[in-house]
N, C-alpha and C positions, 0 to 999 in steps of 0.2 A: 504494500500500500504506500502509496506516495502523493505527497501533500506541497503543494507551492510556500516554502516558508519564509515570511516576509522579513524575518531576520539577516536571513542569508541570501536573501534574493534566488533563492532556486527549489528548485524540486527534489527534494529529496525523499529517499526511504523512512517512513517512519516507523520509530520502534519507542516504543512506553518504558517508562523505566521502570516499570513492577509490570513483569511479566502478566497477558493477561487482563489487565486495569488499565484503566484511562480516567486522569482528574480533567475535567474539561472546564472552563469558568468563562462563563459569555454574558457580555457587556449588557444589561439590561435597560429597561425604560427609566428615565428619569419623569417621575408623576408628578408632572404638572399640565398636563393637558391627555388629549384620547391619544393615544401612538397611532402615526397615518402609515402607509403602506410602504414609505422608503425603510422603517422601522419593520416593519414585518421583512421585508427583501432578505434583512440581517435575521431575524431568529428563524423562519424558513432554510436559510443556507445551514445554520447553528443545528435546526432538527435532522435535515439531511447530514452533517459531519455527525451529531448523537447516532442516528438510527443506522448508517454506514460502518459506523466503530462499533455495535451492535450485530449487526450483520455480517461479521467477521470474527465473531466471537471475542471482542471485548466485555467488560464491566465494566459500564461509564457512571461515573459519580462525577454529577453535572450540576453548576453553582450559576447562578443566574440573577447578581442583584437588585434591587431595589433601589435605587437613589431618590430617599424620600427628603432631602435637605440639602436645598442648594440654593443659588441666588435665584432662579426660578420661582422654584416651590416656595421659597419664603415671602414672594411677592407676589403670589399668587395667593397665599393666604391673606396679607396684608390687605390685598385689594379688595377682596371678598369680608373681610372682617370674621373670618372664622381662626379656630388654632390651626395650627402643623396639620396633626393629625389626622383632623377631620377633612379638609382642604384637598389630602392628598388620597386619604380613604377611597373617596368616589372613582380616583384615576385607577389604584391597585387593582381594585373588582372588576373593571372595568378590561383592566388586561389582561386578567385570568379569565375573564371570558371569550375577550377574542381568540386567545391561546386556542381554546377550546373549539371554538368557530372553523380555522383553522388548522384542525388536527395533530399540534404542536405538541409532543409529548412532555410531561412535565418533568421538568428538572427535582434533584434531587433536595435542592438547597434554592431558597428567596430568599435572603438576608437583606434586610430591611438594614439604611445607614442609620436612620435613629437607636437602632435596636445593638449598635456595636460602636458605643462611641467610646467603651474602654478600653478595644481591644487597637483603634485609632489609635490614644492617646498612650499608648505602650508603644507602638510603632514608632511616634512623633518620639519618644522619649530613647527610643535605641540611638535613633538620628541624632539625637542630642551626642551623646554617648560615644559615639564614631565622627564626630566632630562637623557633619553635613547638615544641620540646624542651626536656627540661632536667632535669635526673637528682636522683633524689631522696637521702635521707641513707642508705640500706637499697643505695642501686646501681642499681636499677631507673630508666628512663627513662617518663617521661610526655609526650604532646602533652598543650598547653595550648590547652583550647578556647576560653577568654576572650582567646586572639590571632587564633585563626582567625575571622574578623570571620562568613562564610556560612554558618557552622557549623550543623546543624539543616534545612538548605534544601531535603533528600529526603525528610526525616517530617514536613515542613512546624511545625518546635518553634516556640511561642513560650519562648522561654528567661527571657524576664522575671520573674520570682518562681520562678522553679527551680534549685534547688543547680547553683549554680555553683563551679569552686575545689576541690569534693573528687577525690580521688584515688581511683581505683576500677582496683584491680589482677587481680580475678579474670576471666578471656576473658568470661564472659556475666554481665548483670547487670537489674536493672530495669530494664525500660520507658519508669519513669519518671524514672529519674537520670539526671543529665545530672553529669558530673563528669570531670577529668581522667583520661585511659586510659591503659594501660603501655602501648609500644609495646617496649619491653625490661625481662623480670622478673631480675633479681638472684636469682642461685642461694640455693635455702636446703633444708635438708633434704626436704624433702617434692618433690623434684625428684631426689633418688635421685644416677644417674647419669648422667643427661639434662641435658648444659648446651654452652657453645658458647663459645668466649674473644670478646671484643669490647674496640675503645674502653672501655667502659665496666665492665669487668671479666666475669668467666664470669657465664653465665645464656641466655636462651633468646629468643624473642621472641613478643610479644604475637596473639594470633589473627586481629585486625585487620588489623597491620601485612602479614600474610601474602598476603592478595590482593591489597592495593595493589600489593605488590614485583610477584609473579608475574603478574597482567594486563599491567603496562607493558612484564615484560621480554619477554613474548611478545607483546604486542598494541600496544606504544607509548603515549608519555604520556597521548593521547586515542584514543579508540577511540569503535566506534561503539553495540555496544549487549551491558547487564548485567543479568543476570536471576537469579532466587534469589525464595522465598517470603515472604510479605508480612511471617513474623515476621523474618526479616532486615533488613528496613529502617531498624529500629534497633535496638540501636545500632551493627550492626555496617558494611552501606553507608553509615551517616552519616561513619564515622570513617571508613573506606575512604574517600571522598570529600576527608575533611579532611586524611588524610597524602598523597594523592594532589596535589591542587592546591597544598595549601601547600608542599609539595616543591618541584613544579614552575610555580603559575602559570599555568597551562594547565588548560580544562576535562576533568575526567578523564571521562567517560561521557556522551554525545548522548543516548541513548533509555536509561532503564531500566523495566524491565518485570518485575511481580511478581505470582506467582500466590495465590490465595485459599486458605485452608487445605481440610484435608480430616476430613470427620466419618466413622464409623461407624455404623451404624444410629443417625443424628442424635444422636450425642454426639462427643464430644472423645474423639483416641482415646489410652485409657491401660492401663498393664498392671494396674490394680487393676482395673477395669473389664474385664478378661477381654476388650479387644475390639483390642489390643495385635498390630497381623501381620505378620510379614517376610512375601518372599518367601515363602520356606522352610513358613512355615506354613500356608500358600493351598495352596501344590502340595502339602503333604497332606492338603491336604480337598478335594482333586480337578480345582481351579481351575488353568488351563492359562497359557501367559504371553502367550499372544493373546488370550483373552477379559479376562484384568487388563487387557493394554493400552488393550483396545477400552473398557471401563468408563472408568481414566483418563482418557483422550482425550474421551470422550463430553460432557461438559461444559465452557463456555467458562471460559478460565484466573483470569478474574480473578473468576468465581462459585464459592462454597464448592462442594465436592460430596459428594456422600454415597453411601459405600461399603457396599452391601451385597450378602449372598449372592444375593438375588432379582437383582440388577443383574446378577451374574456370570448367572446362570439365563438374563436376558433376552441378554444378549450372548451366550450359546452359539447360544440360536435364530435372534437374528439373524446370524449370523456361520453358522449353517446355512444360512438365505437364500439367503446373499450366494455361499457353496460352491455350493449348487445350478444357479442362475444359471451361474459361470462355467465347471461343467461343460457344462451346456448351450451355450453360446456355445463353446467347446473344441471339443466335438465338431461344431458347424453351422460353424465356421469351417474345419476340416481345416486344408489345408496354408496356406490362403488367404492373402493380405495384403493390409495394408487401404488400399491404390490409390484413388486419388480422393477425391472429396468426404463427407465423414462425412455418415451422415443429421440432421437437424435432430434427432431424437429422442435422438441419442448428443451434439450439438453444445450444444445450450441446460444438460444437467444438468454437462456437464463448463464451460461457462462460469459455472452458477453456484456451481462447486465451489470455482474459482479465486476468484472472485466474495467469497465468505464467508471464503476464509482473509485476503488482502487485508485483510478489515475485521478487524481485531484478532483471528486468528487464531479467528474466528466456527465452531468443530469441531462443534456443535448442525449448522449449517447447512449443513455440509459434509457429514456423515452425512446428512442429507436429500437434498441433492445426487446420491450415490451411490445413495439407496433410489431416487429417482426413476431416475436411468438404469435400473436393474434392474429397475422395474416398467414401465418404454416396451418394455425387451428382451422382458417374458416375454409381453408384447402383442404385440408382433411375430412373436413364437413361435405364438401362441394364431391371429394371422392371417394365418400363414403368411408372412408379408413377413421374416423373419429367414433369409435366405440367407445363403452362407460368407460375401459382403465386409460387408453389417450386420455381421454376429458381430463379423468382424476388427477394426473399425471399434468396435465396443463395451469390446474384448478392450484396443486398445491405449488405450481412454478409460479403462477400470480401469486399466491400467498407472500411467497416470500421477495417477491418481489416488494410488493404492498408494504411489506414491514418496511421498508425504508422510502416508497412514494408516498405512500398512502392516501391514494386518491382512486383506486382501484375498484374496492369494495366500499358499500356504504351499508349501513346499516337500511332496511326493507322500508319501502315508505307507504301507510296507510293509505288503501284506493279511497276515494270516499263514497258513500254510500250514493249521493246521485251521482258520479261517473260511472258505479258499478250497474247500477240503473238504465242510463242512457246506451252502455255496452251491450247489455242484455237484448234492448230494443233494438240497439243496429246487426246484432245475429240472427234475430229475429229477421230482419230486414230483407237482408245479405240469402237467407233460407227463402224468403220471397220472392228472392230478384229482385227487388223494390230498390234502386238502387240509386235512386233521386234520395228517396228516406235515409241510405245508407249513409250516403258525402253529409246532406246534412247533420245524423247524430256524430259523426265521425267530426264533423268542424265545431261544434257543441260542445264534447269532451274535450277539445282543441283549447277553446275558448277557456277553458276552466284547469287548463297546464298542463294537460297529460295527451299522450299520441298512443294510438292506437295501430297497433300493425298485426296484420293478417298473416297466418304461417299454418304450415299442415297442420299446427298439433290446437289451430283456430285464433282467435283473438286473443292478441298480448298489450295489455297497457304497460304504461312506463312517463315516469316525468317526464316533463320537457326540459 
């Protein structure tokens, strides 16, 4: 298995350092508003590297935090006139449910920053300790990245003619500055009643500082692999990086791995630009959370991609395909089970399934993989050679496929009772000849989001 790692700038073999196990720690939402789809881009590529390291037989013990306090979130309570907590409450549930929406397997660890500010202010206090701290006149603490000798060595900086020395206290800043970071802010008005006693007097701690603490105390000083979107990488895994090792001395993260941004009908997406989507505003314009995911997924992670309605359009069809297909294989399988040798036709697309994710999570070629099983199957069908153990045999190659798309199978969805109705009346119809009556109840049931298709073994509904 080989992974593009942005440390080293290349692809290399990857190997876990506890045989078997994988600590994986991916950059989560900061709750202060709903997470729109450039944010789903990243925990989509994050569930595909989980369920991939799973499907290769790892144990992944997967850390996903929370950043409930930041200059954001505290002015977003502010504004609102509610506390922290509450402010931030409505954003958390809100993305354990898109999770859910989604199909995003749950991580094993949320760690919330409010909920580990002592294990921060131990970190801040090694850095003391190793001489990379040092508290400003205001109370606020800073890492000095003119002692951290490596500093830079994930965005690949040349730091030579770049502000060095300054003091840069706000969580997100240029690109291009490179200057001392707060790892602890000194309480001041504009922080309400949001603050925390320390060493170094009341105040809060820096957004950086926040992953370093949380990966170690759940994943240890070195771990094996960090993911988060490529505008992450700095400044904020650089600094992660910097309080991490200079802490500790130890390399903090073996593989890191960063996904490509995401466009909108080929722009950058913004809310002036009207092209601005949660969740929430997809599912009401009729887009479901298995055709999002199938779009996300669709393109390899570290290639930008580009979100548009036609995409959602072409995933409905295809992902009708793929429906089609495994009803048919359902029913040619019955009770069966898939005993013995798979056929070569079910063998070759599920090895080049595995085949593609291996090469740095290659999801282009894995979706190919999959279209190919499905068009060997419906060959089979067409000549006659798909008997119940084929089917089985295909049935359990999508399975496992699915454990790392999971867009394959869905859970059966309730006909309702007037479509089962109107179908009853157009077989009726159809045994008439009546066949003006037939298109009508057939565009009826249409009307009401389910398609109806005729096959020897009679009428088949199915969503639309």
């Amino acid at each position: 298995m080989k992974f593009y790692n942005s440390l080293t700038r290349k692809k290399e073999e990857f190997k876990s350092i506890v045989t078997g196990k994988v600590g994986l720690y991916t950059c989560g939402p900061t709750v202060y508003d709903f997470a729109h789809i450039g944010n789903f881009r990243a925990y989509i590529f994050e569930d595909i590297l989980r369920r991939t390291l799973e499907y290769a037989g790892y144990e992944v013990t997967q850390v996903m935090n929370l950043t409930d306090v930041d200059d954001k979130t505290i002015r977003g309570a502010m504004k609102n006139n509610v506390s922290l907590s509450e402010y931030t409450r409505k954003y958390k549930d809100s993305f354990f449910a898109d999770l859910k929406t989604l199909g995003i397997e749950p991580a094993e660890h949320y760690p919330a920053a409010t909920e580990h500010i002592p294990e921060m202010i131990a970190l801040i206090e090694r850095l003391f300790e190793r001489g990379l701290a040092y508290k400003s006149d205001d109370g606020s603490v800073y890492f000095s990245v003119a002692k951290f000798q490596e500093y830079g060595k994930l965005a690949h900086l040349d730091l030579e003619g770049m502000r060095s020395g300054v003091r840069i206290s706000n969580d997100e800043y240029d690109k291009d500055a490179v200057g001392d970071f707060a790892v602890w802010k000194a309480w001041d008005e504009d922080d309400g009643d949001v603050w925390w006693d320390s060493p170094w007097g009341r105040g809060r701690p820096g957004w950086h500082i926040e992953c370093s603490a949380m990966s170690m105390k759940y994943l240890g000083e070195s771990f094996d692999i960090h993911t988060g979107g490529i505008d992450n990488m700095f400044p904020h895994h650089e600094n992660e990086i910097a309080q991490a090792e200079g802490a500790t001395g130890k390399p903090f993260v073996h593989t890191w791995l960063h996904c490509a941004h995401l466009r909108v009908n080929g722009e950058k997406m913004s809310k002036s630009l009207g092209n601005f989507y949660t969740l929430r505003d997809l599912k009401e314009k009729g887009c479901d959370g298995r055709e999002i995911r199938y779009v996300l997924l669709a393109g390899q992670y570290r290639q930008p991609l580009n979100f548009t309605f036609e995409a959602i359009a072409a995933a409905h069809s295809a992902l009708s395909r793929v429906d089609e297909f495994v009803r048919l294989a359902s029913e040619r399988a019955g009770d069966a089970k898939p005993v013995g040798d798979s056929p070569a036709w079910v063998v070759e697309p599920l090895d080049a399934f595995g085949a593609a994710l291996s090469d740095d999570l290659n999801t282009p070629l894995a979706l190919a993989a999959l279209y190919t099983l499905i068009g060997n199957g419906n060959k089979a069908e067409t000549s006659g050679t798909l008997d119940s153990y084929a089917a089985a045999h295909a049935l359990r190659a999508l399975e496992r496929m699915d454990g790392v798309l999971n867009v394959v199978f869905r859970a059966e969805v309730a006909i309702p009772a007037e479509v089962e109705t109107l179908a009853a009346q157009r077989a009726e119809a159809r045994k008439a000849k009546q066949w003006a009556d037939s298109d009508r109840l057939r565009d009826e049931i249409s009307n009401l989001g389910w398609t109806v298709k005729d096959t020897p073994e009679g009428q088949r509904l199915s969503p639309k």
